[in-house]
C-alpha atoms as a printed R data frame, in Angstrom:
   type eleno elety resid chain resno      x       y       z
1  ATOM     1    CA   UNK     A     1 83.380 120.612 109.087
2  ATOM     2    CA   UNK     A     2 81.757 123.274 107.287
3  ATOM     3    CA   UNK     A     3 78.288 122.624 105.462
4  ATOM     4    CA   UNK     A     4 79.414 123.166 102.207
5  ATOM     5    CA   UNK     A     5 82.336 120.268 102.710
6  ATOM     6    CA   UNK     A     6 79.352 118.144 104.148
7  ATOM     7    CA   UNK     A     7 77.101 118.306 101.006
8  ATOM     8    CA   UNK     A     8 80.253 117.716  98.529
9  ATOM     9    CA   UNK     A     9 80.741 114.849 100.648
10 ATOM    10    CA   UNK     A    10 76.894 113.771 100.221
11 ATOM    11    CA   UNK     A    11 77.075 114.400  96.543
12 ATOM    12    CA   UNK     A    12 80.505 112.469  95.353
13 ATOM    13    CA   UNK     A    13 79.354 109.533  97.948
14 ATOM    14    CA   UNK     A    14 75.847 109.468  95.992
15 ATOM    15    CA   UNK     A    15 77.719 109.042  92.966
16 ATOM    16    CA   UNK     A    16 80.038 106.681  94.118
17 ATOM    17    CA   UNK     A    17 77.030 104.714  95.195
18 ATOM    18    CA   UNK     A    18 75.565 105.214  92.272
19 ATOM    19    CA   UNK     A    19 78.425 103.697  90.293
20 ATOM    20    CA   UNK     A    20 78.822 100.257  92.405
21 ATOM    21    CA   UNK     A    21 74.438 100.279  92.084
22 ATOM    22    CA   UNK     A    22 74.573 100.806  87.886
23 ATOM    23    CA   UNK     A    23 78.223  98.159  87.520
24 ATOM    24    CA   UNK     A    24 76.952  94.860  89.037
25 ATOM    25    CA   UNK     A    25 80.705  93.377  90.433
26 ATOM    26    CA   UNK     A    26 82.067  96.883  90.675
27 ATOM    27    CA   UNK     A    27 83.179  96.999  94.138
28 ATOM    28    CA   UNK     A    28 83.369 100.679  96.441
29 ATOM    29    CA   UNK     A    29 86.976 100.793  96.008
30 ATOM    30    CA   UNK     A    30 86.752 100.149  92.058
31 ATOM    31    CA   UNK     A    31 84.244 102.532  92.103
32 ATOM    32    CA   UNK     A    32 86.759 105.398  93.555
33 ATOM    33    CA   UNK     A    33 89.147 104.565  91.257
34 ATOM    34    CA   UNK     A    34 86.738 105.066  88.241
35 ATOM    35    CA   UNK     A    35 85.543 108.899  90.533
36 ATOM    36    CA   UNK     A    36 88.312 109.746  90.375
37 ATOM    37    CA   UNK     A    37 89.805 108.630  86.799
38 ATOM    38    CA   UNK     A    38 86.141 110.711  85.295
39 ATOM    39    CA   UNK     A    39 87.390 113.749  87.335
40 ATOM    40    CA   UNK     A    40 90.692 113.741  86.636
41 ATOM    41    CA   UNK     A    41 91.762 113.359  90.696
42 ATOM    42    CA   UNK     A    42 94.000 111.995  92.914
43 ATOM    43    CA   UNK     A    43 92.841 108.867  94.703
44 ATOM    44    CA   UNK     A    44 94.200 111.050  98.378
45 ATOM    45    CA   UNK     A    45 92.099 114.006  97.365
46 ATOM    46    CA   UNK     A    46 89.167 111.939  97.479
47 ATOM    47    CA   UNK     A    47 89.638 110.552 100.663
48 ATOM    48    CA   UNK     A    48 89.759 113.715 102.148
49 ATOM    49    CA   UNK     A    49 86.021 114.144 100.938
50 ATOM    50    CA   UNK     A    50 84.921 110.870 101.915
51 ATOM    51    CA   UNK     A    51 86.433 110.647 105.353
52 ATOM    52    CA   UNK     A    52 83.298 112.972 106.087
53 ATOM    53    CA   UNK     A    53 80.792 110.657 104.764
54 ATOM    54    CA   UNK     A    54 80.925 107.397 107.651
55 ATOM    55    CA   UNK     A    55 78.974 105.049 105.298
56 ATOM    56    CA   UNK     A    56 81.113 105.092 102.161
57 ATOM    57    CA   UNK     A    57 83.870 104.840 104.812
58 ATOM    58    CA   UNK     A    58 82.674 102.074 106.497
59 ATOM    59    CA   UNK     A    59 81.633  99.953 102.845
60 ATOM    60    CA   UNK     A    60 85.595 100.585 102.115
61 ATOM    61    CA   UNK     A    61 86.960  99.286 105.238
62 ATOM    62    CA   UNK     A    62 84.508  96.435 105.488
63 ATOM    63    CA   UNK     A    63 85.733  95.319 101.830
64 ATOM    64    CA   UNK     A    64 89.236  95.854 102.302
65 ATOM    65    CA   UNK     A    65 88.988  93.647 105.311
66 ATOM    66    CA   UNK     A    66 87.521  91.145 103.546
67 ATOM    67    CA   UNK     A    67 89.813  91.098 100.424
68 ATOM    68    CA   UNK     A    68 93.036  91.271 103.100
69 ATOM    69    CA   UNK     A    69 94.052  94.678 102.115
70 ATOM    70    CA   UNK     A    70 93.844  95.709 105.878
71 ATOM    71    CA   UNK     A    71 93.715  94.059 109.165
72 ATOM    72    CA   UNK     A    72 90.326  93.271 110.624
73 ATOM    73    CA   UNK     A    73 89.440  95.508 113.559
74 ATOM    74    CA   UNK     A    74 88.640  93.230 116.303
75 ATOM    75    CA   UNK     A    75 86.426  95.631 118.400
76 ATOM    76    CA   UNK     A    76 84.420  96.070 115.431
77 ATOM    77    CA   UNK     A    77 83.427  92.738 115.283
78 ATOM    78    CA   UNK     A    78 80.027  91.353 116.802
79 ATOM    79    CA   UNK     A    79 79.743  87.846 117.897
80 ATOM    80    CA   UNK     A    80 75.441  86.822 117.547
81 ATOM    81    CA   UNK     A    81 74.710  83.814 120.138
């Protein structure tokens, strides 16, 4: 991963952030859809940025879990006692 492809990563996840912070019910995955629809790209380009930026990754999976879109990983579940 070069740096250049790690700050582009940085930068589109800040805005993506920035878009589910500013839209209260816009969800992460809404908020890629509406990325990419202001930049004119395709939905697979983008997840070829954000696969380098864990957190945004991590926000998706944990709502597409959640909404049934995916299975749930079991090892990434944590059982508290």
């Amino acid at each position: 991963m070069t740096e250049d492809n790690l700050k582009r990563a940085m930068i589109v996840g800040a805005e993506i952030d920035h878009i589910v912070e500013s839209h209260p019910g816009i969800k992460f995955i809404e908020a890629c859809v509406i990325y990419c629809d202001k930049y004119e790209i395709e939905v697979e380009s983008l997840g070829e940025v954000l696969k380098q930026h864990q957190n945004i990754v991590s926000k998706i999976r944990n709502e597409a879990e959640d909404l049934n879109y995916i299975k749930k990983d079991p090892c990434m579940e944590i059982e508290f006692e």
